[in-house]
MARMARGU-795975 format. One line per field, with one value per atom (N, C-alpha, C): residue in one letter; atom name; x, y, z. Coordinates in nm, 4 decimals. Example, Ala and Ser with C-alpha at 12.3 -4.5 7.8 and 13.67 -1.06 7.14 Angstrom:
BEGIN
res: (A, A, A, S, S, S)
atom: (N, CA, C, N, CA, C)
x: (1.3190, 1.2300, 1.3200, 1.2850, 1.3670, 1.2900)
y: (-0.5690, -0.4500, -0.3300, -0.2250, -0.1060, 0.0030)
z: (0.7800, 0.7800, 0.7800, 0.7080, 0.7140, 0.7870)
END
This chain:
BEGIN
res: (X, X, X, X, X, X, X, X, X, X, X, X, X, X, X, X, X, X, X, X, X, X, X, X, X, X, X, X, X, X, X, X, X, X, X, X, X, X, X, X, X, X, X, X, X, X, X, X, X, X, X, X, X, X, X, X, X, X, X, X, X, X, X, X, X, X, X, X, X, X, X, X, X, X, X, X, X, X, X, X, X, X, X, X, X, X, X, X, X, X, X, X, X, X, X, X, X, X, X, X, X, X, X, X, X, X, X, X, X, X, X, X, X, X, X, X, X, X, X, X, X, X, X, X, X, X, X, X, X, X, X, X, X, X, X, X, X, X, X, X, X, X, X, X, X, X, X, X, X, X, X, X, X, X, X, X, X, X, X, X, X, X, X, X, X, X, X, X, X, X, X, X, X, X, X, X, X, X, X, X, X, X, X, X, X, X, X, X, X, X, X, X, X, X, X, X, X, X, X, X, X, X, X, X, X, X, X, X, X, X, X, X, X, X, X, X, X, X, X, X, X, X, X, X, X, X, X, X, X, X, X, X, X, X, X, X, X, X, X, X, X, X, X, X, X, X, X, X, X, X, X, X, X, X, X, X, X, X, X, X, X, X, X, X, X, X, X, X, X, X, X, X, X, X, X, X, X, X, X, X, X, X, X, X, X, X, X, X, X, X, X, X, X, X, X, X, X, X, X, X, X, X, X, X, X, X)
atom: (N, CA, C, N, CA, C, N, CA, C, N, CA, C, N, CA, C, N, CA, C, N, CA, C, N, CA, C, N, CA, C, N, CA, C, N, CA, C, N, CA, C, N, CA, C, N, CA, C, N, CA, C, N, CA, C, N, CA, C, N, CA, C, N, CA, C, N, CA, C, N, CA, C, N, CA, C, N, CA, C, N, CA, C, N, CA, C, N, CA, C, N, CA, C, N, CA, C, N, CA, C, N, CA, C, N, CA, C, N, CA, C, N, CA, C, N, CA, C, N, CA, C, N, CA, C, N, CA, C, N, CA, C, N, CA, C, N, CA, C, N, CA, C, N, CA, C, N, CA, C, N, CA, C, N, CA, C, N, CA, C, N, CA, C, N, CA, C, N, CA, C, N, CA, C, N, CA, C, N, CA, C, N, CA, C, N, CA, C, N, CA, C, N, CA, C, N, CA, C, N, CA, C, N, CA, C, N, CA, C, N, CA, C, N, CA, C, N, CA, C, N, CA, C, N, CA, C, N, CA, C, N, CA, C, N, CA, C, N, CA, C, N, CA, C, N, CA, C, N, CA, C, N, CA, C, N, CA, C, N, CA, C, N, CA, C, N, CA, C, N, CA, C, N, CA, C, N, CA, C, N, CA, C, N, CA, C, N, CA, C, N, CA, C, N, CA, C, N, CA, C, N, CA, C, N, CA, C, N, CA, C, N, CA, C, N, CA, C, N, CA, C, N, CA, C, N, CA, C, N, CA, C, N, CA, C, N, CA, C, N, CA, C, N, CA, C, N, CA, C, N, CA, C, N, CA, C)
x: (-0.9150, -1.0174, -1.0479, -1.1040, -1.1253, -1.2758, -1.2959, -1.4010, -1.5201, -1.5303, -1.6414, -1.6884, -1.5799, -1.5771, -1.6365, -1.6204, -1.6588, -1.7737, -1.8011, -1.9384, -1.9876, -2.1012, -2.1885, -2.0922, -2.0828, -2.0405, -2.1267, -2.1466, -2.2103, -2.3430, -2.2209, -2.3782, -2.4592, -2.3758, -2.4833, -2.5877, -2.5191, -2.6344, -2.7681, -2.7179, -2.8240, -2.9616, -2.8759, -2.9722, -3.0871, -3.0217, -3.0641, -3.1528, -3.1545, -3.2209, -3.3006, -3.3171, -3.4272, -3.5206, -3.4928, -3.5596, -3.6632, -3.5885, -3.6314, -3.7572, -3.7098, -3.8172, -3.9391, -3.8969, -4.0109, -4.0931, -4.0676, -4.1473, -4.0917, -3.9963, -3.9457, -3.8380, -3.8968, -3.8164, -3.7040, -3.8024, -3.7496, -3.6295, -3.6323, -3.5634, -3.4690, -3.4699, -3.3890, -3.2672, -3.3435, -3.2504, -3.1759, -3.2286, -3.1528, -3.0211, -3.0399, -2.9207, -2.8539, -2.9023, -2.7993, -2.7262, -2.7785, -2.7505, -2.6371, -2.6661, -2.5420, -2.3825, -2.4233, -2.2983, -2.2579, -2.2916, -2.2377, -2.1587, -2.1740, -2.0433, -1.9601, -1.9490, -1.8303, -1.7695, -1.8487, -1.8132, -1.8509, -1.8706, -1.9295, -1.9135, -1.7857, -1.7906, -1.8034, -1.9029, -2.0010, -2.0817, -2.0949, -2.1551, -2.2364, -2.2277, -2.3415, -2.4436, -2.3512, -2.4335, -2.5691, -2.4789, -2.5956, -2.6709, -2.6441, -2.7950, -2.9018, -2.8292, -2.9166, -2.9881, -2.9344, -2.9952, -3.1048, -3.0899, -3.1593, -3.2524, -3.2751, -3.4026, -3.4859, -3.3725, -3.4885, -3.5470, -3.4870, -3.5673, -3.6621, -3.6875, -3.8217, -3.8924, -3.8459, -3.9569, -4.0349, -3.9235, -4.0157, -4.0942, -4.1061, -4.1491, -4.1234, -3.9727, -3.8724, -3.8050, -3.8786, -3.8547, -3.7346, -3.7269, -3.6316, -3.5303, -3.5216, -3.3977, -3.3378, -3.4118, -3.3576, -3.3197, -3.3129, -3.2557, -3.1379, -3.1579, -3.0357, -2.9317, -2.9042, -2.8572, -2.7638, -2.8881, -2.8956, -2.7356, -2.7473, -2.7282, -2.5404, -2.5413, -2.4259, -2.3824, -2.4153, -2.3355, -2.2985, -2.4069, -2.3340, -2.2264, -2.1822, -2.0838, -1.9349, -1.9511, -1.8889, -1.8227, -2.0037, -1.9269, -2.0479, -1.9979, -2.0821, -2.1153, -2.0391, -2.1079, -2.1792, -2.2224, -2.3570, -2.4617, -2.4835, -2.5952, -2.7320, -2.7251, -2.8088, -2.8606, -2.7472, -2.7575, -2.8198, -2.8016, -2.8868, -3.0062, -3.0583, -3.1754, -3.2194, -3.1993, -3.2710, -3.2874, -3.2259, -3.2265, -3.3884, -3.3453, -3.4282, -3.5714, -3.6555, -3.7087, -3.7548, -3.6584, -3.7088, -3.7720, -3.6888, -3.7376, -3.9049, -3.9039, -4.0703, -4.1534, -4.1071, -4.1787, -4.1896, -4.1138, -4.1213, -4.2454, -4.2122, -4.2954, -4.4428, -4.4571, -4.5942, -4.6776, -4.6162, -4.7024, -4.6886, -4.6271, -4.5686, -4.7702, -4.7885, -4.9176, -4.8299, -4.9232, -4.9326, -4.9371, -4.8880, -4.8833, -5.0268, -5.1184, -5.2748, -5.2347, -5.1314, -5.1931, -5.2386, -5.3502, -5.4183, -5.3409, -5.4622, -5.3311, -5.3800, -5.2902, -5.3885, -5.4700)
y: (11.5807, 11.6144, 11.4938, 11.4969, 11.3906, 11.3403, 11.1831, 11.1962, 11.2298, 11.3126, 11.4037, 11.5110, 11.5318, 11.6836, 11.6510, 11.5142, 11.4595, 11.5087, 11.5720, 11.6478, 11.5483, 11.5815, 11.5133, 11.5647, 11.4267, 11.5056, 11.6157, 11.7340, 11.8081, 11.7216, 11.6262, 11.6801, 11.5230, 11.4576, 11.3157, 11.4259, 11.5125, 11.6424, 11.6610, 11.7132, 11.7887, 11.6612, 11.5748, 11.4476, 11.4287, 11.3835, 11.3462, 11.4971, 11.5942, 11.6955, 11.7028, 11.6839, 11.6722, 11.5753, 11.4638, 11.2677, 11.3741, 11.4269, 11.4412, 11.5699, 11.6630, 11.7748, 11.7380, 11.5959, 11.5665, 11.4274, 11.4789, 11.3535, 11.2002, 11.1714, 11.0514, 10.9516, 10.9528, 10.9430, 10.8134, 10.7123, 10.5781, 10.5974, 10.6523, 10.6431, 10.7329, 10.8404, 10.8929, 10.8482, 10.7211, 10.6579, 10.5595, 10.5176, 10.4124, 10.4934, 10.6540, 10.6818, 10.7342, 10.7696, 10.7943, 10.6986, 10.5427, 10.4372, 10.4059, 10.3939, 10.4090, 10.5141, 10.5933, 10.7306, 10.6826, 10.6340, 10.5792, 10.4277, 10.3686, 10.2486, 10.3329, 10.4274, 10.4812, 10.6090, 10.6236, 10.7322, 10.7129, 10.5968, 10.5367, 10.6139, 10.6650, 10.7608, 10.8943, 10.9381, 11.0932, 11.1188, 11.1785, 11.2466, 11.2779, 11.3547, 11.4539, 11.3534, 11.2121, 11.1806, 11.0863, 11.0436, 10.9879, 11.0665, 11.1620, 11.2812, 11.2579, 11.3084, 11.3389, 11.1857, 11.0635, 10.9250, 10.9092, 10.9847, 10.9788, 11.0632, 11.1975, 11.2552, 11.1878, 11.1746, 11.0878, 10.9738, 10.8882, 10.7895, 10.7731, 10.9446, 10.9719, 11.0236, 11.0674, 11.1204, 11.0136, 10.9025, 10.7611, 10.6971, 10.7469, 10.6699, 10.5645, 10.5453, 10.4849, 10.5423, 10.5739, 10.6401, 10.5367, 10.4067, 10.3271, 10.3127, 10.3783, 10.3601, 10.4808, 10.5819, 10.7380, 10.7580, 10.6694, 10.6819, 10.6504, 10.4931, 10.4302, 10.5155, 10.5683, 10.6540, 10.7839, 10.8538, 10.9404, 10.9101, 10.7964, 10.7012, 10.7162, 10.6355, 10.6473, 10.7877, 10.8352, 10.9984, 11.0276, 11.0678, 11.0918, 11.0029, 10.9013, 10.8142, 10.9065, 10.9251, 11.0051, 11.1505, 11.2233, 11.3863, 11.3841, 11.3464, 11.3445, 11.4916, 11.6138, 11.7403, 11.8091, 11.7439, 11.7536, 11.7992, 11.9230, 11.9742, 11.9166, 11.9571, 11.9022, 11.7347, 11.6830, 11.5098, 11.4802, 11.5184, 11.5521, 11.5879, 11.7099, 11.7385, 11.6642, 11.6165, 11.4917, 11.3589, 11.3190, 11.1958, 11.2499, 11.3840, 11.4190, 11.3570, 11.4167, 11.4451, 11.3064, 11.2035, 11.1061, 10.9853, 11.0499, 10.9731, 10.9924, 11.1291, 11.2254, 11.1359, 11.0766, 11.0868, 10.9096, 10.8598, 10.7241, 10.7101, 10.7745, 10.8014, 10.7941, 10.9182, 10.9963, 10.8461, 10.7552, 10.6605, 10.5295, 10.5314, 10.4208, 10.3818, 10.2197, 10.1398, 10.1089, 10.1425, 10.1056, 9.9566, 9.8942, 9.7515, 9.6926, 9.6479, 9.6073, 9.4606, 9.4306, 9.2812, 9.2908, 9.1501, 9.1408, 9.0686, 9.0311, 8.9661, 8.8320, 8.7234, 8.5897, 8.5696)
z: (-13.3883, -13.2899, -13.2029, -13.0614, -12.9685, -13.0868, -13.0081, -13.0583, -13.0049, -12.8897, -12.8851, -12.9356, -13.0266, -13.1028, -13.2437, -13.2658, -13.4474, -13.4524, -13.5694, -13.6292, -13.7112, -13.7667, -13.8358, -13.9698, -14.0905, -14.1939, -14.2897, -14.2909, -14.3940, -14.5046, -14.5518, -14.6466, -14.5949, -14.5030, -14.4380, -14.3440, -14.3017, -14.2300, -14.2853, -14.4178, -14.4905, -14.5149, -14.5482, -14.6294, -14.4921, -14.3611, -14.2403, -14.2238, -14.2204, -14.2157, -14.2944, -14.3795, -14.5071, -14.4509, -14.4516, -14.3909, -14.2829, -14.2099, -14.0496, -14.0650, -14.1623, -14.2308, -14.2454, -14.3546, -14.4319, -14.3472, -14.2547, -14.1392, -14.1901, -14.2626, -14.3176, -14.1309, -14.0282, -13.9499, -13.9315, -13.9756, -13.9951, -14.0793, -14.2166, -14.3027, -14.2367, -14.1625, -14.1043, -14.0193, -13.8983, -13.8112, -13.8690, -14.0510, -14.0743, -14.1309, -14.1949, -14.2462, -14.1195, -14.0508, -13.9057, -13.8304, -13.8711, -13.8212, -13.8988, -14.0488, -14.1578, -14.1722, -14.1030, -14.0788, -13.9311, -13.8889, -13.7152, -13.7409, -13.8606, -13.8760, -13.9050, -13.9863, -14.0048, -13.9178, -13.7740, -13.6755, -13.5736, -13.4875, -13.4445, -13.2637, -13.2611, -13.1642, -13.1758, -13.2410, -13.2595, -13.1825, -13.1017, -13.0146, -13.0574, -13.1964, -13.2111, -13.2913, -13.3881, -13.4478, -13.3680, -13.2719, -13.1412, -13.1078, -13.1288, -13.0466, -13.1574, -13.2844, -13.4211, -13.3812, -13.3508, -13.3449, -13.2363, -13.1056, -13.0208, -13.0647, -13.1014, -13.1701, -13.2484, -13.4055, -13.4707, -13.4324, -13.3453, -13.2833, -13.1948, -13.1177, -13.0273, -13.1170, -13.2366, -13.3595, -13.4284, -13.4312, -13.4428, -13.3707, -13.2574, -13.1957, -13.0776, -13.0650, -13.0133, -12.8695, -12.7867, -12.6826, -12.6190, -12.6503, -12.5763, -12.6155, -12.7700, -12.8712, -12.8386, -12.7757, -12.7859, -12.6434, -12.5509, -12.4254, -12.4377, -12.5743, -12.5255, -12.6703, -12.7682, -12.8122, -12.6950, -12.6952, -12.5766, -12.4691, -12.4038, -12.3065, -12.3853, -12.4923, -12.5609, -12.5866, -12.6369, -12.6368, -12.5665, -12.4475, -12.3198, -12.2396, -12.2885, -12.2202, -12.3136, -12.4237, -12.5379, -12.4951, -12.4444, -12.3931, -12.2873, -12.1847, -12.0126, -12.0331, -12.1055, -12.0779, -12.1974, -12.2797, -12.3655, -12.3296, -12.3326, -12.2705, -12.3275, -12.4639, -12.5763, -12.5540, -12.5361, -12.5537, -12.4173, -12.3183, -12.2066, -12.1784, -12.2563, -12.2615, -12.3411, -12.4562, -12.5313, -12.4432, -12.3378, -12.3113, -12.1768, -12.1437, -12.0749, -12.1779, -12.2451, -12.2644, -12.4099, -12.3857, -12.3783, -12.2682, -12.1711, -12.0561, -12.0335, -12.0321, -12.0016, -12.0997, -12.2229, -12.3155, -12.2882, -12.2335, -12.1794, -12.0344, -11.9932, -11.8554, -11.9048, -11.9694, -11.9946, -12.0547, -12.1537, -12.2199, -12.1947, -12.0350, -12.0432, -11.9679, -11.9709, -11.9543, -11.8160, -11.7559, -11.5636, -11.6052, -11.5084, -11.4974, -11.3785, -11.4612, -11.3998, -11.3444, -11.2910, -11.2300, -11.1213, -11.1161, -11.0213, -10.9305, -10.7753, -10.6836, -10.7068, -10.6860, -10.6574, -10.5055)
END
């Protein structure tokens, strides 16, 4: 298979699905981080990386995930709308920049 086609392996799935269930998110991106030395061009597993990392909290980690996949499969609909909707989620909290003038 190309490697845009590499799937998540099954049962690194299930485990990462469980983490992500049980609001465990951190522990999530580290085992998604751990299955990406050994697949490191997964598409899908970068998405699963870009989610759990806006679930953490990590809106900048989940662009740049995001960011990678899509260099992977430019026609990722999914990996797209996630990067979408980290951006929103970057936007929405990002702190206006208050400087004054001299």
């Amino acid at each position: 298979k190309s490697a845009k086609g590499r799937a998540v392996p099954s049962a690194a799935e299930s485990d990462i699905s469980a983490l992500l269930a049980a609001g465990r998110y951190d522990e999530a991106v580290a085992a998604i981080e751990a299955a990406l030395e050994e697949a490191a061009s997964s598409a899908p597993l970068l998405n699963l990386l870009a989610v759990a990392r806006l679930l953490a909290g990590d809106p900048l980690g989940a662009i740049d995930a995001a960011r990678q996949g899509l260099v992977i499969d430019p026609t990722a609909r999914d990996i797209a709308q996630n990067l979408a909707a980290a951006q929103e989620t970057l936007r929405r909290f990002a702190v206006p920049d208050f400087r004054t003038r001299p």
